[in-house]
N, C-alpha and C positions, 0 to 999 in steps of 0.2 A: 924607254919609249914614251913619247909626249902625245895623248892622247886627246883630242879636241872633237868632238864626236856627240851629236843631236840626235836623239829617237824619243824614243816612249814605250811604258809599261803602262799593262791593263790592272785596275784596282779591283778587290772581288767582284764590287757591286759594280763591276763594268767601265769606269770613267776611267778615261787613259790620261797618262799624265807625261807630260814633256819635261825632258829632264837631259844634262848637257855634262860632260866630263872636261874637264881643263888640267893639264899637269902629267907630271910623271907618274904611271902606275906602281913605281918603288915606293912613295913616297906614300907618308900616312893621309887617308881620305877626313877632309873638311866638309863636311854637308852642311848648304846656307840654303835658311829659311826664309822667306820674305814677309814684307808689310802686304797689308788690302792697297788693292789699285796697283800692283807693281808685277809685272813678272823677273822671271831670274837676269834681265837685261840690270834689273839696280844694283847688279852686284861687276857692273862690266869695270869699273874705273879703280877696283880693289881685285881683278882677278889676278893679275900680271905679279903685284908682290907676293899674295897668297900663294900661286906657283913653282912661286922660289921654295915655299916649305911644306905644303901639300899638293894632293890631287882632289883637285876641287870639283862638290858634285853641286849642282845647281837643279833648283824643278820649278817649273809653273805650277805653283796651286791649284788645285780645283777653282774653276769660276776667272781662271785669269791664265793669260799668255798662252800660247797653245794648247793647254788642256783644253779638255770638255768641261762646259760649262751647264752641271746639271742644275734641274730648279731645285725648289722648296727651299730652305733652312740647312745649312751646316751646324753639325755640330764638329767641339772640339773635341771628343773621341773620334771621331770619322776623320777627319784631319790630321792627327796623331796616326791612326792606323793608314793612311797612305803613304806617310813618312817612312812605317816600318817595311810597308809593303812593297815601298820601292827598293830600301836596303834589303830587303828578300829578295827581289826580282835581280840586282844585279851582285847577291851573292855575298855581300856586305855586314859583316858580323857585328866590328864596333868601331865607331866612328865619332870623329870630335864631332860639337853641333854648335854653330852659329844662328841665330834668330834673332831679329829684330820686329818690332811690334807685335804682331799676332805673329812672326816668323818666332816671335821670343815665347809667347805662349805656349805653338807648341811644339816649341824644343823644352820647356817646363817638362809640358805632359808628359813627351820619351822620355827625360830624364825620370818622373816619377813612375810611369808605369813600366820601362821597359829598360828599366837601367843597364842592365846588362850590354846592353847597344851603343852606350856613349861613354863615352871614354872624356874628353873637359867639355868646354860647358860656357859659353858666352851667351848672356844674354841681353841686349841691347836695345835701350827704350821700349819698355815693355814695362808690362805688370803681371801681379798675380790676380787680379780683379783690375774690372771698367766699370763699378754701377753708380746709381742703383740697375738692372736692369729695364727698371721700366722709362731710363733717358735714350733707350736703344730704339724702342720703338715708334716712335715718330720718324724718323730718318730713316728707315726703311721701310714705312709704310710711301714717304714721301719719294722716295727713288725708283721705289715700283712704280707709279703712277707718273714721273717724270717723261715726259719726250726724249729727254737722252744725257745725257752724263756731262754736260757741260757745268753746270752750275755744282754738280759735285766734284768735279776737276776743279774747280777755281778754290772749293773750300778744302782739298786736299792737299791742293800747293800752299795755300794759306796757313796750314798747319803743319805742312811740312819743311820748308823754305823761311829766312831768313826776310825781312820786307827788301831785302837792297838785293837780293839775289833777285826775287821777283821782277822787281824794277828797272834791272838791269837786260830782263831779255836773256839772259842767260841757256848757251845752249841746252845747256846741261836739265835745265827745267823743262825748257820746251821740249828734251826729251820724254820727262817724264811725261808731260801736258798731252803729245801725241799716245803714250801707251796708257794714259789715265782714259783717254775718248775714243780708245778700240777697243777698254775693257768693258763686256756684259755686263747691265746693273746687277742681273739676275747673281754673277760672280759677286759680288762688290754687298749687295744684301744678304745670301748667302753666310758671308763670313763676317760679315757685322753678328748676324744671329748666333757665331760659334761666340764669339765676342760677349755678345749681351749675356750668353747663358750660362760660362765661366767662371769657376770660382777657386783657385788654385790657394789661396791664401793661410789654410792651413796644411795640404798636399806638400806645397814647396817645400815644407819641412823633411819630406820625403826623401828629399836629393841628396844622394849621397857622391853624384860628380865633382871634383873642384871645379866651382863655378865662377866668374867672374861677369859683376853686372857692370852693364854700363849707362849712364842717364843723361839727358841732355840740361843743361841749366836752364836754356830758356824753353823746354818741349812744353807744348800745351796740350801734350795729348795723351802724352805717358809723361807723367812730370820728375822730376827729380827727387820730389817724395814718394812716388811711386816706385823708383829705382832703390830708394834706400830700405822702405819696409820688404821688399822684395830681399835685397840681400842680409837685412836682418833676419828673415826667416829660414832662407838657405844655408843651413850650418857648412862655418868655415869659409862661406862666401866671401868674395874682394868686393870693392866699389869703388867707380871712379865716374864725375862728374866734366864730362867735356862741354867745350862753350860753345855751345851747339841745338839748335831746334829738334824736330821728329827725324829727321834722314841724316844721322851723327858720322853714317860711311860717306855720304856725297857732300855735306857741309866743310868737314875736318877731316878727309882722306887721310892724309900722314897721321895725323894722332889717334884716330881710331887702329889704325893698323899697328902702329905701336904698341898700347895697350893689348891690342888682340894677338898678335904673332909673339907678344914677349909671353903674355899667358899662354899660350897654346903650346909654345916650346921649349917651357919649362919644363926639368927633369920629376919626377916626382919623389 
C-alpha cells in the first residue's frame, strides 16, 4: 500500500506539527529534516527516487510550513524532542535520519541523545557548531525589527544557490523565493537562536549510527571544513564533498541521492 497522506501531531507544549507520509508502508521509514526558511516541500524533487527504497516521513518545523509558529527563542533540545515526539505519535520505533543544515543538527542531537531511534545517519551540510554565538545575534535582532522577510529571502537564496542559478530565474528557486516570503520571521529567528546556542562538537563523539556526512565545496554556510571536522568526530563516519553550495539535494539531485540511497542501503 502507497501512502501519501498530510496531517499533524500535537507536541507536549502544544505546537502542532505538519508532517506528510510518501512510499510504501513495507518498506523501511526515511525521516527528512530540513534547513531554516524551508518547509518539507525542499525535499519534493528527491521524494519520487527515495520511494523506490523507503517510506518517506517529511515535517514542517516549528516556525515554518504549516506548523505553528510559536514565539520566543528555540532551542535545540525542543527541536530534538519534537522529532521524537512525532516518531512517538505515529508509533515509529527506529528509523533512518536525513538532515540537512539545522535538519542535520538535529538529526546530530537524535543520534546523540536518543540513539536507539535511528538506525544510519546522513548528515548534510551541516555542522556541529556555527559560532562564536555572539555573530548570531545581530540578525536576529535585525529580522525581528524587519517589515517583512524580503531582504532575508534574498540573503538565503544568496547562500543557498549557485550565482547562475539565481540569475537564471530558475523555477526551482523562485519556488524556494515564494516559501522563503510566506515563512514567519518569528519561525526563521526562533531557529537561528537553536543555532546560535549549539554546541555538538564534543557530543558528535556520541554517535554510534553509521553515519555518512555530506559538505558542499563551495557552501558558505556550512562549509566543507565544517563537513570534515564533523565526520572526524563521528567514529567510523564517511565523507564526501559534492560540487555543490548550501541546498546540495536541489543543486546535484542525482549525486546526492546516489551517495544517500547507496549509504542507506547498505547491508550492515
Amino acid at each position: 500500500m502507497t501512502s501519501q497522506t498530510r496531517t499533524a501531531v500535537t507536541t507536549g507544549d502544544g505546537v502542532r506539527l505538519a508532517h506528510r507520509f510518501d512510499g510504501d508502508e513495507s518498506k523501511p521509514v526515511l525521516l527528512l529534516s530540513n534547513s531554516i526558511g524551508t518547509d518539507l516541500h525542499m525535499w519534493d524533487g528527491q521524494v519520487p527516487a527515495l520511494t523506490e527504497h523507503f517510506r518517506v516521513l517529511r515535517y514542517d518545523a516549528r516556525g515554518h510550513g504549516a506548523s505553528d509558529v510559536p514565539s520566543g527563542p528555540y532551542s535545540l533540545d525542543r527541536l530534538g524532542r519534537d522529532a521524537v515526539e512525532l516518531l512517538d505519535a505515529l508509533g515509529l520505533q527506529r528509523v533512518h535520519v536525513l538532515g540537512l543544515s539545522l535538519g542535520g543538527i538535529v538529526a546530530q542531537w537524535l543520534a546523540i541523545h536518543v540513539p536507539e531511534r535511528v538506525d544510519r545517519l546522513v548528515l548534510s551540510n551541516t555542522a556541529a557548531h556555527l559560532g562564536p554565538a555572539s555573530r548570531w545575534d545581530r540578525p536576529i535582532a535585525e529580522l525581528l525589527e524587519a517589515p517583512d522577510m524580503r531582504a532575508t529571502a534574498e540573503m538565503f537564496l544568496r547562500n543557498w544557490f549557485p550565482a547562475a542559478m539565481l540569475e537564471e530565474g530558475d523555477e526551482t528557486v523562485e519556488g524556494f523565493r515564494r516559501t522563503l516570503l510566506a515563512t514567519r520571521r518569528e519561525g526563521v529567528a526562533g531557529s537561528w537562536a537553536a543555532v546560535r546556542d549549539s554546541d555538538l562538537r564534543r557530543t558528535a563523539a556520541l554517535i554510534a549510527s553509521p553515519t555518512l556526512v555530506i559538505a558542499g565545496e563551495h557552501d558558505t554556510v556550512t562549509s566543507a571544513a565544517h563537513g570534515e571536522e564533523l565526520a572526524a568526530t563521528v567514529p567510523g563516519a564517511r565523507f564526501t564533498v559534492l560540487p555543490t553550495v548550501h541546498l546540495a539535494n536541489v543543486e546535484r539531485p542525482a549525486e546526492f541521492l546516489d551517495a544517500v540511497v547507496t549509504f542507506l542501503r547498505e547491508r550492515p
